[in-house]
Structure formats: structure tokens, C-alpha cells
C-alpha positions in Angstrom: -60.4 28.4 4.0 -63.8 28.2 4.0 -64.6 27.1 7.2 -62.9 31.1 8.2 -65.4 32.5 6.1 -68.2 31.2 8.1 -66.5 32.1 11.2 -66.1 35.6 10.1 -69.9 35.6 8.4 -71.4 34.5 12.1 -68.8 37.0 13.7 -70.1 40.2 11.9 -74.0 39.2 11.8 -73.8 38.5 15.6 -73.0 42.5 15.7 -76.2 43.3 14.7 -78.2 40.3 16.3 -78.2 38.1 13.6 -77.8 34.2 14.0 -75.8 31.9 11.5 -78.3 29.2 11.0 -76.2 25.6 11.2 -77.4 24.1 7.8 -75.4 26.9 6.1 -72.1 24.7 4.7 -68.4 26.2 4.6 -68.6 25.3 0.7 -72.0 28.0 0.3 -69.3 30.8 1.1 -66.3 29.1 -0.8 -65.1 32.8 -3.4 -67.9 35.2 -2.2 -66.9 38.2 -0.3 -67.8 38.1 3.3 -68.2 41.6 3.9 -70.9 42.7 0.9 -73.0 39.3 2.2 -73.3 40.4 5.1 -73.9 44.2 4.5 -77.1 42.9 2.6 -78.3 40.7 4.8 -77.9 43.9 7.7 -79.2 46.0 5.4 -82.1 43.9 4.7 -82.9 43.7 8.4 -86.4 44.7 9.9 -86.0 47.5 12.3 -86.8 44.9 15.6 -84.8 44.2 18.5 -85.4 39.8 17.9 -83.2 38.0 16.7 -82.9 37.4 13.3 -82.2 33.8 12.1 -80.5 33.5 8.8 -80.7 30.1 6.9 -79.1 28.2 3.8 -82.0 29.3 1.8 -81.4 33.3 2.4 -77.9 32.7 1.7 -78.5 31.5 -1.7 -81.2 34.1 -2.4 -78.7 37.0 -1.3 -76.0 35.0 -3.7 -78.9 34.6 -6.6 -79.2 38.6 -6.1 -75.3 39.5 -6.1 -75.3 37.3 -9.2 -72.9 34.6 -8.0 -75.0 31.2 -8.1 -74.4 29.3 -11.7 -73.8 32.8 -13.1 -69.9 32.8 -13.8 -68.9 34.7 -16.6 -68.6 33.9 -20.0 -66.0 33.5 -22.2 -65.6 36.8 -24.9 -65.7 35.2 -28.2 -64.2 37.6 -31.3 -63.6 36.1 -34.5 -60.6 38.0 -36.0 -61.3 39.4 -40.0 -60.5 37.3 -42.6 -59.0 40.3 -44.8 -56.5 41.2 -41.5 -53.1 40.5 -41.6 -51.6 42.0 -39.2 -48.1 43.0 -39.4 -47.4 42.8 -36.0 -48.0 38.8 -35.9 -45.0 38.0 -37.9 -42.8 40.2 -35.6 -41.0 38.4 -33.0 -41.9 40.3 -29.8 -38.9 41.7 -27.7 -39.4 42.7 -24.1 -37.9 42.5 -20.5 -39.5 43.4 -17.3 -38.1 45.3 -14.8 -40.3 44.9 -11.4 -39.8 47.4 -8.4 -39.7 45.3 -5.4 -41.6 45.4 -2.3 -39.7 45.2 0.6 -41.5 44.2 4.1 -40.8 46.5 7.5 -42.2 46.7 10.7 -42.8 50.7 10.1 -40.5 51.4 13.1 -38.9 54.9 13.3 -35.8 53.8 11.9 -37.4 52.5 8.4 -38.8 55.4 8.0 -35.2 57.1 8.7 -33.8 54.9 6.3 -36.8 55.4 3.5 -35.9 58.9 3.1 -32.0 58.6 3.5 -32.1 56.6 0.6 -34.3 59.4 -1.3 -32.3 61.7 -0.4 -28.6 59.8 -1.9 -30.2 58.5 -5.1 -31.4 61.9 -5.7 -28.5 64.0 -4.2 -26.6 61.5 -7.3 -28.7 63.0 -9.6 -28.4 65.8 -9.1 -24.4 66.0 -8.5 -24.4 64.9 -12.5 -25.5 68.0 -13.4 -23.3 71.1 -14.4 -25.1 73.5 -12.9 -24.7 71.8 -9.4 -20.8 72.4 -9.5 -19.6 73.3 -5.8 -22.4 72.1 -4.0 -21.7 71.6 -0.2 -20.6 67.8 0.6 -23.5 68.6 3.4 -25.6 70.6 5.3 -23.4 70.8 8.4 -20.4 72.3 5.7 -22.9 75.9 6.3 -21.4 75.9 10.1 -18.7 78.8 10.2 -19.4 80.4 7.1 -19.7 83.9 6.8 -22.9 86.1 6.0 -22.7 86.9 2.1 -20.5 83.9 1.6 -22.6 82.1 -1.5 -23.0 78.6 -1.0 -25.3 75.5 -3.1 -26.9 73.0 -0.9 -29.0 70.3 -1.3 -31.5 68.3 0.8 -34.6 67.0 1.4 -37.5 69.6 2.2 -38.9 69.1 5.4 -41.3 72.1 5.8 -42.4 74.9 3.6 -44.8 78.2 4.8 -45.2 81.5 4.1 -44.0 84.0 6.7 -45.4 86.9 8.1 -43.8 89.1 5.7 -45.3 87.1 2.5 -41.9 85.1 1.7 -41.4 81.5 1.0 -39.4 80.0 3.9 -38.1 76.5 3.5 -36.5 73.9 5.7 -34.1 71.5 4.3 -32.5 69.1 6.0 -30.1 66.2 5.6 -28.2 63.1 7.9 -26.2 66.3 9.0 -28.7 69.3 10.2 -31.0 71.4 8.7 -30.8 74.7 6.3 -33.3 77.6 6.6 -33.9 78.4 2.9 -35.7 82.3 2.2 -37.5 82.7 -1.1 -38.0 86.6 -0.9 -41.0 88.2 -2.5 -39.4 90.6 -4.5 -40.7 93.1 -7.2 -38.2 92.2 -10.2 -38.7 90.2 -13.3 -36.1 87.7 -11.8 -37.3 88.1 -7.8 -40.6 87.2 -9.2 -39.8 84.1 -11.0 -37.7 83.0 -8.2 -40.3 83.5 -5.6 -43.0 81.9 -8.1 -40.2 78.9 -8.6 -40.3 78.7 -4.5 -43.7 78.3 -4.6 -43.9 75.0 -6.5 -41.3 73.5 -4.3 -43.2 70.6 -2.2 -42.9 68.6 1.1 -40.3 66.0 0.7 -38.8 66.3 -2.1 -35.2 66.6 -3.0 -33.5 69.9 -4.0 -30.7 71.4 -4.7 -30.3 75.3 -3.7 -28.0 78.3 -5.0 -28.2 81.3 -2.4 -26.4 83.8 0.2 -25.8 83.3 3.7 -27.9 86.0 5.9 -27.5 85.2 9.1 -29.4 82.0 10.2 -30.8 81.7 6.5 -29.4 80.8 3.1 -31.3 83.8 0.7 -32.3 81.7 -2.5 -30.7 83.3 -5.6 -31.4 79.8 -7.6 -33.3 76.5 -7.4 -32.4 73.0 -9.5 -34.5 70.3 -9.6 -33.3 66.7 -10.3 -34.8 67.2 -13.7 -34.4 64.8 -16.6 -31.4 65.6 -19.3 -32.7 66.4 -23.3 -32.4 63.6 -25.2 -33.2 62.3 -28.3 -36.3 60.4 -29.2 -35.1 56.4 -30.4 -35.0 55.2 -33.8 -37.1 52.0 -33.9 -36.8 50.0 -37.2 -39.5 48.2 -37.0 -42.9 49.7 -37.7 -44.9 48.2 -34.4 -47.3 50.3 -32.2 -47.8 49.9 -28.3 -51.2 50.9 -27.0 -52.0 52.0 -23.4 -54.8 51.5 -21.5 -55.6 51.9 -17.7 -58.5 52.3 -15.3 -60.7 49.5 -16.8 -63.0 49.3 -14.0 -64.1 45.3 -14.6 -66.9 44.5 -12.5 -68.1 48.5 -11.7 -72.0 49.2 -13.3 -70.3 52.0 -14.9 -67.7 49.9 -16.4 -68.3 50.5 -20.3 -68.4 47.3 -22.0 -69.4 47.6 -25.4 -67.2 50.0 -25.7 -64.5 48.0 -24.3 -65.5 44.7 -26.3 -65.3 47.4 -29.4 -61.7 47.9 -28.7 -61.4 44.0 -28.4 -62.9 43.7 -32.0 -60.8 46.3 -33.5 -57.9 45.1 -31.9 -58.6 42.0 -33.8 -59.4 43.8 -37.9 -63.0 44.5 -36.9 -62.6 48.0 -36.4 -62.9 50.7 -39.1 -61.0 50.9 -41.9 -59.4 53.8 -41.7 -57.6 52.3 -38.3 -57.2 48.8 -39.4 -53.8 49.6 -40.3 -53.0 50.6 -37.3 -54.4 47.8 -35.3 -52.3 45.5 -37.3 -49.6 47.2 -35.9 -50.2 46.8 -32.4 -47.2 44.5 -30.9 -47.4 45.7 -27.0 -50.7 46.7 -24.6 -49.8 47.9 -21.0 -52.3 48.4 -18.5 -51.4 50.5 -16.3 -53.9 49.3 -13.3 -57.5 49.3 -11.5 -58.2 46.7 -14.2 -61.3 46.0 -11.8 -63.5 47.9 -9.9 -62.1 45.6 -6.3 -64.9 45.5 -3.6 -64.5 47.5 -0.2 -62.5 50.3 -2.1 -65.0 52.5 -0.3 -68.3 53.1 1.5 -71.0 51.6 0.2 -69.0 50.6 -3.1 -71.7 47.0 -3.5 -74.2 49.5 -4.6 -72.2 50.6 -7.6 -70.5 47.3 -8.6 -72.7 44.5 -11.4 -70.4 42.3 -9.9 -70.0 41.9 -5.9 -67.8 38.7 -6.3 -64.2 39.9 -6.6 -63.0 36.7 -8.2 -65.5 36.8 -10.7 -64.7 40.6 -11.5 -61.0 39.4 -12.3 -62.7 36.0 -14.6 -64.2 38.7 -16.7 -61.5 41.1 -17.1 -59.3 37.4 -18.3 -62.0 36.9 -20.5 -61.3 39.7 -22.3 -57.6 39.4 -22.3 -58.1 36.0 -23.8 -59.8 37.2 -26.5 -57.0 39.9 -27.3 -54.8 38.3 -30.4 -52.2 36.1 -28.8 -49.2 37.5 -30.5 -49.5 40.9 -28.6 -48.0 40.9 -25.5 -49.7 42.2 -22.4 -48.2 44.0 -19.2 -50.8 44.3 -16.5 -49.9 46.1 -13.5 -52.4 47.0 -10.5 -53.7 50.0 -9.1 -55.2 51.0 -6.0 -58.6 49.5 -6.8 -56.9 46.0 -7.2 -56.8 43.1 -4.9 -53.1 44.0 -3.8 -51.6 45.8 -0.8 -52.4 49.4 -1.4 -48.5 50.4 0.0 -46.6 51.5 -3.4 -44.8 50.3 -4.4 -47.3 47.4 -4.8 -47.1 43.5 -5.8 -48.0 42.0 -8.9 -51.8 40.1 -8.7 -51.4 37.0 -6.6 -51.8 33.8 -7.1 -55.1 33.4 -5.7 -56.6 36.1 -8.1 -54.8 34.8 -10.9 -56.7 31.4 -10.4 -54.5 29.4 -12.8 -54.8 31.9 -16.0 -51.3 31.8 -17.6 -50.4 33.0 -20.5 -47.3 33.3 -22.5 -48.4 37.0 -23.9 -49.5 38.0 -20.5 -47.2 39.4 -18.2 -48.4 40.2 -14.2 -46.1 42.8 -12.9 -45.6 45.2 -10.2 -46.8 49.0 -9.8 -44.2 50.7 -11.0 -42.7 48.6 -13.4 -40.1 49.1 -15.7 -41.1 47.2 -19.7 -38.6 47.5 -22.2 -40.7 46.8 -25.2 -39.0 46.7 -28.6 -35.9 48.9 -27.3 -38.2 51.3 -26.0 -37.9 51.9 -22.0 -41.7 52.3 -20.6 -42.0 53.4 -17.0 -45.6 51.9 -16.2 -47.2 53.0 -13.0 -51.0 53.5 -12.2 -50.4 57.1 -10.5 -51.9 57.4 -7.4 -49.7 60.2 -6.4 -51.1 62.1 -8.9 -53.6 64.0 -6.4 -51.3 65.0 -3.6 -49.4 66.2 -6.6 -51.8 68.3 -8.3 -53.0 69.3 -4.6 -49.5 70.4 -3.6 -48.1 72.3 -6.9 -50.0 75.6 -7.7 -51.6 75.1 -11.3 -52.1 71.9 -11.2 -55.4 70.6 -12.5 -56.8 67.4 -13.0 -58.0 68.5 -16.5 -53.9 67.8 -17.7 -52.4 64.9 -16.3 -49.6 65.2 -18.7 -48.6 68.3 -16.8 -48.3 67.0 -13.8 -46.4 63.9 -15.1 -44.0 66.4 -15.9 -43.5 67.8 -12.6 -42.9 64.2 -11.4 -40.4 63.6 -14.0 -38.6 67.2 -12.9 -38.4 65.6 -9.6 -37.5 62.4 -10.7 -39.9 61.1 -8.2 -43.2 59.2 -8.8 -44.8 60.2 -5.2 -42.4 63.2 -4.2 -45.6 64.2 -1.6 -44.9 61.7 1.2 -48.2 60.2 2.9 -50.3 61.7 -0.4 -50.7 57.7 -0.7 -49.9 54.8 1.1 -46.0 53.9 1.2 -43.8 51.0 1.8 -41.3 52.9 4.2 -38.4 50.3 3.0 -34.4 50.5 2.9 -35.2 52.1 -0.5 -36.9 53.9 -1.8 -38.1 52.1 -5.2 -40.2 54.8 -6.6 -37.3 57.5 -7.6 -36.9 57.3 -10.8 -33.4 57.1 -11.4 -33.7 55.1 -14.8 -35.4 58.0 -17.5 -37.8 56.5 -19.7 -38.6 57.1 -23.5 -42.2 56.6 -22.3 -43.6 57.5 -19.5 -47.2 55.9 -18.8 -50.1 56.6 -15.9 -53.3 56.5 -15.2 -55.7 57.0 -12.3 -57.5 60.2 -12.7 -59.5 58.8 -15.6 -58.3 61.6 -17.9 -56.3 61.0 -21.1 -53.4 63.4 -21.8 -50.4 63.2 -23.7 -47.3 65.5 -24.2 -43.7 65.4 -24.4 -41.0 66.6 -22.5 -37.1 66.3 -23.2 -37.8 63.7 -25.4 -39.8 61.4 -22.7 -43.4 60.8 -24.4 -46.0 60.9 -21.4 -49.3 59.4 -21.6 -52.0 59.1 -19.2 -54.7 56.7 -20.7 -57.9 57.8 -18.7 -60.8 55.2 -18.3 -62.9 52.5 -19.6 -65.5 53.5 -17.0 -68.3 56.3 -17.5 -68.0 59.6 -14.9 -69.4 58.6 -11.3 -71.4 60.2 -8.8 -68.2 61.3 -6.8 -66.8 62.6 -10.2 -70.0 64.6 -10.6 -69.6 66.4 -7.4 -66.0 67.0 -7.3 -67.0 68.5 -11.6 -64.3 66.2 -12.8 -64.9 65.4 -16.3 -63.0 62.4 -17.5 -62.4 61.0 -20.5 -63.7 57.3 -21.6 -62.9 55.1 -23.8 -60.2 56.8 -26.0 -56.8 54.1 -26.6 -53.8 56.2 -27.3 -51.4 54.2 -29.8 -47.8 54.8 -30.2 -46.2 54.0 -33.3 -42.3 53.0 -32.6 -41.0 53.8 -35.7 -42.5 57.0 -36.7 -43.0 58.3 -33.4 -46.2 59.6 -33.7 -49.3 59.3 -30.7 -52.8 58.5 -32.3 -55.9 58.7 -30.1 -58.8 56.1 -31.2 -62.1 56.8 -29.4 -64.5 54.1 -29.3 -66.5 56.4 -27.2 -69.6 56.0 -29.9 -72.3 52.8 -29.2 
């Protein structure tokens, strides 16, 4: 309400001895974010011990300076080609939406029991389908009794991993029953090497399956077998239609590259070169795949770096653009940690109260992750937070090749196997296993495009629409702008259209 947001405007000035003047009315406020007001008007502050008084009038001169007085945006106007005909329009689009849910605890001890019983059965499934997990132990407590040199195959989640004194790999894995004492040994062979090397990329919290020896209070590791993802083969589509992925917009960021973006826009609608026209005919399906805007309070001193402080209005440009996107492709939009959702994963589609009334029947608002079945093709959409702690926690790991490390979450059929990397729901279930495999499998965050395959699972990560920031600079991560990676369903075929050029 906006009578709150004067409330909390006079409770956060009064910090710094500075007075709400009474001529300031709730409706002044009405949309504008409280917090980036009043860090300018704080900022703007003579060093003085008085009180400062702050009237109507300084409210609307900060507003005229964060560019939210009569200065909504505009509507994106793109007149499609008269020679395009695109081929998608006269396909009928067929889709469903599969949303992970959210789930609401109190974060007591016993949700977080429960979060990571149910990793461990979905995955413990898994991993019981596989041939090469014949025999394993019904559970950890089966190791009591047995006999040293007896070999055994357990499974369980890891709760601890170090090096010991004597350069081995020691993990502890542990289930509803007890706990295992796993020995990777750093051994001079062809096969001891790859074993121990194999130890080395097992991580915190995952699920696992282990082939070893009993050796007194240890189980010596003579195999390891992830969840992993079975070969398949890739689907026959009939119909010729493309789906293009996009992610990390950055809407309302000073970096956010908007000719560039708007030059998508137009080629999405026949304005684009020739050579590619074709192709943009095609185009049936867009998914975003999150931190479609820049948000506000994402970090320290973020106002600084955003042309637009007004969250609401951030999120009436990036609909602006959407609405200018031809209406017979259908858009999925899930968010990403920069959005104006929970940050828990998994998270909740937009709300209503960013939504504001836009409704459309191409546009479809759904969670992070999300399942999209787009033309009998299974996407797996989610923005890919845990992407750090993974490439933190694996040894090479880089932020150069996403696709890699998409990999390694497939392998573990987990989409944030790191626990506390990012910020989770700790519900009944856990909703991020991924215990459906996709065909594609599609992530963003790290503003870095990559794309591979892997058992017949096509992985994308569709970088940015936002140039390389300051933080970017310092940590030498080089991203990659403006580049739309296209899948074409029929032929199966990736192409990679920069509009990187202005």
C-alpha cells in the first residue's frame, strides 16, 4: 500500500537524521522503490549534524533524476517485412508446461532431514536401473558384520570429502541407516590413477553409488557410478520448426544492450539478413531462461549501474519487447536470481504484481526449473545458478564452457548437487533432481554461450544480452553478448546468430 511506503521512506531517512516533510502524499511513492529513493537522498546529504528536511519538491526532483516522473516506457514498434512469410505462422504450436513447485517450510531440522532423504531415494532409483549397480547393498547398515575383503557396492549421499594425510581421497557417505567411510587411494597405475582422479570430482552432497573392498573401518574404492543419463537417440521431428534460446537479458541494467536486442526483435520479424531470414521464419518456440531484468537491490550499490531504478518499469520494458515478438511464437519466460521472485530454487513464476495485467496467449510465465515440451521435444529450462558452486567444486571446471559443466549436472542428475552453493527451498522434495532426461537441456547465468551434446541430450547455455561489467572485468570473465542459438527440430542442427555488430 502506499501509505507503507511512506512509513518505510520516513523509517530509513530518520536513520540518518532526515525528516519526511508532511506535504509528501502516499500516491508520490505509489511503484517507486523505497530503498534506491532513499539511498540518493542519503547520498545526497551535506556532511552536518542538522536536520535535514525533505519536501514534495525534492521527491519529485530525485524521481525526475531516476527517470520515473511522466517517463514510462514506450511501446517497441517493428513493422514485420512484407516479402516474409514465415513458415512457422501456419504451424499450429504444440506445447505443455511442466512447473517444479515451490513448497513452503519453516526450515526446521527436520525439513532439512526430509530434503535430502528424498535426494537421496529419487536418486538411489536411478541409480538401481542401471546394470552396473547389480548387488548394491539394500543400505548402509547391510556393511555391519561383513568381513575385511568381502566386496560390496553401496550407495549414499556424500556428506564430507578431504584429502588425508597420506594424499588419498577419503569420503563419507551416509544414508537413513549410518554412514560408510569410502578410500580413494592414490595409487601409481594407469587404472589407480583414473580412479583416484574420478574420486576427485566427487562433490558435497551428491548421490553415489560405490564398488569397493572392505578394509577394516573403510570400503577401498575399486569403482565409482554416477546416476548418469542413458544414450539415447536424438527425436525425429517432422515438422521443420526452430526454437531459439535466450537468457540473461538484463532489462533495465546501463549495460543492457538494446540495439542489439531490438536487432534480434527485427530479425525475428523478416528484417534481418537474408542469409538468416529463412531461419527466422522458422522460429515456433523462444525460452528465456531468466534475469530477464537487471531487479534492483541484487547487490551493493546496484542504482549506480541500472538506466532504470524503477523495478516495475524495468519489467514494462522488457513486455514491450515481448509484445513486439510475432504473436504466433510462443514464449516461455522463467526467472532468475536477478528477478523479482524469492531467490530459494526452486523459484515461483513472476507474480502478479509484476505482471501488471500483461497477458498473453503466446506468453507463458513459468517457474525456475521448468519442464516445456515444445513440439515433442522435452526442454529442461532452468536459469543455472548452481552453475558456480559447480564449477567451484569440480576440478576443471571453467567458466569459459558452461556446456561442460551442464554435463556434470546431467551425470549427477542433479541441477544444484552443491548444497548451500545457492539458496534452497529445503522442502519434502527435492524438485531439482532431474529424474525426467531431457532432449534439451537449456541454462544460462554466467553470461557465456556454449553448446554441446551429450548422450543425445543437446545442452545450451545462451549467455547475455548485457555487455561485460565491472565485476566481470575483475574476476577476467569474458562473456559472450548477443549471440541467439537456434535449434532446428527437424534437422537437428544448432545455429549461432550474433547480432553482436551495431
Amino acid at each position: 500500500m502506499p501509505n507503507e511506503q511512506v512509513q518505510e521512506l520516513v523509517r530509513i531517512l530518520s536513520l540518518s537524521r532526515v525528516v519526511l516533510s508532511g506535504d509528501v502524499k502516499p500516491e508520490l511513492l505509489e511503484g517507486i522503490d523505497i530503498d534506491v529513493l532513499a539511498n540518493r537522498i542519503i547520498s545526497s546529504k551535506k556532511e552536518s549534524a542538522a536536520l535535514l528536511v525533505i519536501k514534495s519538491d525534492d521527491i519529485i526532483k530525485e524521481l525526475e533524476e531516476m527517470g520515473k516522473v511522466d517517463k514510462a516506457p514506450l511501446p517497441i514498434e517493428v513493422i514485420r517485412s512484407s516479402d516474409f512469410k514465415p513458415f512457422a505462422m501456419e504451424m499450429d504450436a504444440n506445447y505443455s508446461i511442466n512447473n517444479r513447485q515451490t513448497e513452503r517450510t519453516e526450515g526446521t531440522a527436520s525439513d532439512f532431514v526430509n530434503y535430502f532423504r528424498s535426494r537421496l531415494a529419487k536418486i538411489k532409483t536411478i541409480l538401481e536401473s542401471h546394470a552396473a549397480a547389480a548387488g548394491l547393498l539394500r543400505n548402509l547398515e547391510a556393511l555391519k558384520g561383513l568381513t575385511d575383503g568381502r566386496e560390496v557396492s553401496i550407495v549414499g549421499i556424500v556428506a564430507d570429502k578431504f584429502v588425508t594425510k597420506k594424499g588419498n581421497v577419503m569420503l563419507v557417505l551416509e544414508d537413513e541407516t549410518g554412514e560408510a567411510k569410502v578410500m580413494f587411494m592414490n595409487g601409481t597405475g594407469q587404472k589407480a590413477k583414473e580412479l583416484f582422479e574420478n574420486g576427485g570430482k566427487i562433490i558435497n552432497d551428491e548421490v553415489v553409488a560405490i564398488t569397493g573392498k572392505i578394509s577394516g573401518p573403510f570400503v577401498i574404492a575399486n569403482q565409482v557410478l554416477w546416476p548418469d543419463i542413458p544414450i539415447r537417440t536424438k527425436k525425429n521431428i517432422e515438422d521443420d520448426i526452430a526454437i531459439a534460446f535466450m537468457s540473461d537479458i538484463h532489462v533495465g541494467s546501463k549495460r543492457f544492450m538494446q540495439k542489439n536486442f531490438e536487432s534480434m526483435i527485427k530479425w525475428l520479424n523478416g528484417n534481418g539478413e537474408q542469409r538468416h531470414k529463412e531461419l527466422a521464419g522458422k522460429v515456433k518456440y523462444i525460452v528465456m531462461a531468466g534475469d530477464v531484468a537487471d531487479g534492483v537491490g541484487i547487490y551493493p550499490g546496484q542504482d549506480r549501474d541500472l538506466a532504470i531504478l524503477d523495478l516495475y518499469a524495468q519489467y514494462q520494458e522488457l513486455f514491450n519487447y515481448i509484445d513486439a515478438i510475432p504473436d504466433y511464437i510462443h514464449v516461455f519466460l522463467l526467472p532468475g536470481n536477478h528477478d523479482a521472485v524469492q531467490r530459494a530454487e526452486p523459484q515461483p513464476p513472476l507474480g502478479s504484481d509484476i505482471l501488471k495485467g500483461f497477458k498473453r496467449d503466446n506468453v507463458h510465465i513459468i517457474s525456475n526449473p521448468s519442464y516445456v515440451t515444445a513440439h515433442g521435444l522435452d526442454i529442461l529450462a532452468y536459469h543455472g545458478t548452481a552453475l558456480d558452486s559447480v564449477i567451484a567444486a569440480i576440478p576443471g571446471m571453467s567458466y569459459a564452457h558452461p556446456e561442460k559443466v551442464m554435463i556434470e549436472m546431467l551425470k549427477r542428475r542433479h541441477l544444484s548437487p552443491v548444497y548451500g552453493g545457492n539458496v534452497i527451498v529445503p522442502s519434502r522434495e527435492d524438485n531439482l533432481v532431474i529424474d525426467k532426461v531431457p532432449d534439451i537441456l537449456h541454462m544460462g547465468h554466467i553470461h557465456k554461450n556454449g553448446i554441446s551434446s551429450y548422450h543425445g541430450v543437446e545442452i545450451v547455455n545462451s549467455g547475455t544480452w548485457q555487455a561485460r561489467t565491472d565485476y566481470q572485468i575483475m574476476q577476467g570473465h569474458i562473456p559472450t553478448p548477443c549471440v541467439l542459438p537456434v535449434y532446428e527440430a527437424k534437422s537437428k542442427n544448432f545455429t549461432s546468430i550474433s547480432f553482436g555488430e551495431q
